[in-house]
C-alpha positions as CSV (number, residue, x, y, z in Angstrom):
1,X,1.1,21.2,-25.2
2,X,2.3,19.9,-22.2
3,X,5.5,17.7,-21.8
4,X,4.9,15.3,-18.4
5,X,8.1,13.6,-16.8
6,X,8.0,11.5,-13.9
7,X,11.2,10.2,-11.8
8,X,12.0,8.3,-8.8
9,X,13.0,10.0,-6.0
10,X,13.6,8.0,-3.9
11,X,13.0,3.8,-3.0
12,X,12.4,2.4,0.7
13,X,13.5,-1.1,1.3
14,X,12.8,-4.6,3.8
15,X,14.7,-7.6,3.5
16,X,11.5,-9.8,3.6
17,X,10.6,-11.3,1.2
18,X,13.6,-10.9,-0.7
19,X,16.5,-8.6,0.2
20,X,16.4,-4.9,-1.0
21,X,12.3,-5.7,-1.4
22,X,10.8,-2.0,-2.5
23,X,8.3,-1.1,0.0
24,X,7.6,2.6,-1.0
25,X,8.5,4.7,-4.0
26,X,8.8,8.0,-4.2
27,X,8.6,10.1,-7.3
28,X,7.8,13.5,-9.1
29,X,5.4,14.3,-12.1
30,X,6.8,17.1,-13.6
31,X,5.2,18.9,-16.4
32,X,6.5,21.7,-19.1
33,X,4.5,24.0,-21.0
34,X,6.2,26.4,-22.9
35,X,7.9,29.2,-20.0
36,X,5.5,27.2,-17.3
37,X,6.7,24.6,-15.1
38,X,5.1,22.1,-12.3
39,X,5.2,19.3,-10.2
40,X,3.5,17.0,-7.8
41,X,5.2,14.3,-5.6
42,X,4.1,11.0,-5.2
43,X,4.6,7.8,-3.4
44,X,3.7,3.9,-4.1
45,X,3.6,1.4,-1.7
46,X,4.3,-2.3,-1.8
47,X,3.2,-4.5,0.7
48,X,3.4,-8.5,-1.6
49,X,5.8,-9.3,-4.3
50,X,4.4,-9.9,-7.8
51,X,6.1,-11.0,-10.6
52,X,9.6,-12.5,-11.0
53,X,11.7,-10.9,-8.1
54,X,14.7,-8.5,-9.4
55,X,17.7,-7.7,-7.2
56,X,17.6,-4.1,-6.2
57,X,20.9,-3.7,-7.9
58,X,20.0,-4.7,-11.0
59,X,16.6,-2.9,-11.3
60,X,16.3,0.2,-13.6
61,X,14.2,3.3,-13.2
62,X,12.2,2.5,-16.3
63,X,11.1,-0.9,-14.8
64,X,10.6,0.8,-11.7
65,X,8.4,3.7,-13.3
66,X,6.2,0.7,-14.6
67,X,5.9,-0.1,-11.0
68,X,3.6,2.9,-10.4
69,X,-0.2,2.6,-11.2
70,X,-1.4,4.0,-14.1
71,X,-4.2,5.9,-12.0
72,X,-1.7,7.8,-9.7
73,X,0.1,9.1,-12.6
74,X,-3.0,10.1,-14.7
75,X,-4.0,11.5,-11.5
76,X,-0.8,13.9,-10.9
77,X,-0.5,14.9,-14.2
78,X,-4.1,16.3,-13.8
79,X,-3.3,18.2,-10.5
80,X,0.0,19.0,-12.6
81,X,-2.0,20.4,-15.3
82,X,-4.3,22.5,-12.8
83,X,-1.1,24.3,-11.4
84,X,0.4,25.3,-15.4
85,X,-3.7,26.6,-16.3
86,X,-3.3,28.4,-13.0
87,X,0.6,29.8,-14.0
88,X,-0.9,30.9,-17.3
89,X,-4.0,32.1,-16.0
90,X,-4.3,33.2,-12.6
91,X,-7.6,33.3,-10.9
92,X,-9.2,36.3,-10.4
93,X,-9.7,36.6,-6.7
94,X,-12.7,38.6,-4.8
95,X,-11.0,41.6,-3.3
96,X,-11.7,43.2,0.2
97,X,-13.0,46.4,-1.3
98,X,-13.6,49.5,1.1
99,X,-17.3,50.2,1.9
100,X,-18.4,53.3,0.4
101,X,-19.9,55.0,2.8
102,X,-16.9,55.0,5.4
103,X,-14.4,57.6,3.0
């Protein structure tokens, strides 16, 4: 079973339309599967303002994790996911194997 944990690493700011207005979001899916461990980065972007406006001092990072589309995070997890199978099952890989006629 798979723990997933994403955080904000880092925020990108204008002062139009509102000072401190997020224009890009940075953050990491991270996910946990028993001794495996994985992540992606990510980024948002913001180009108009919905909502009511917050002052960047006053926002928190679980209104800002709400910030990031639902599809972007379902989507990293999954490329999170594909790394842990990977970490608990490597691929096997074709090999370069000598030809037998040239001992």
């Amino acid at each position: 079973m798979t723990t997933y944990t994403t955080t904000i690493t880092a925020m990108y700011t204008m002062d139009t339309p509102e000072p401190g207005f997020v224009v890009n979001l940075l953050w990491t899916v991270t996910g946990v599967d028993g001794q495996y461990t994985a992540s992606i980065d990510g980024n948002s972007q913001f180009m108009v303002q919905e909502g009511t406006f917050t002052p960047y001092s006053q926002l928190t990072e679980s209104q800002v994790l709400g910030w990031i589309p639902p599809e972007q995070i379902a989507s990293a997890q999954a490329c999170v996911q594909g790394q842990l199978d990977s970490l608990a099952n490597p691929p096997v890989s074709p090999q370069n194997t000598p030809l037998p006629w040239s001992a």
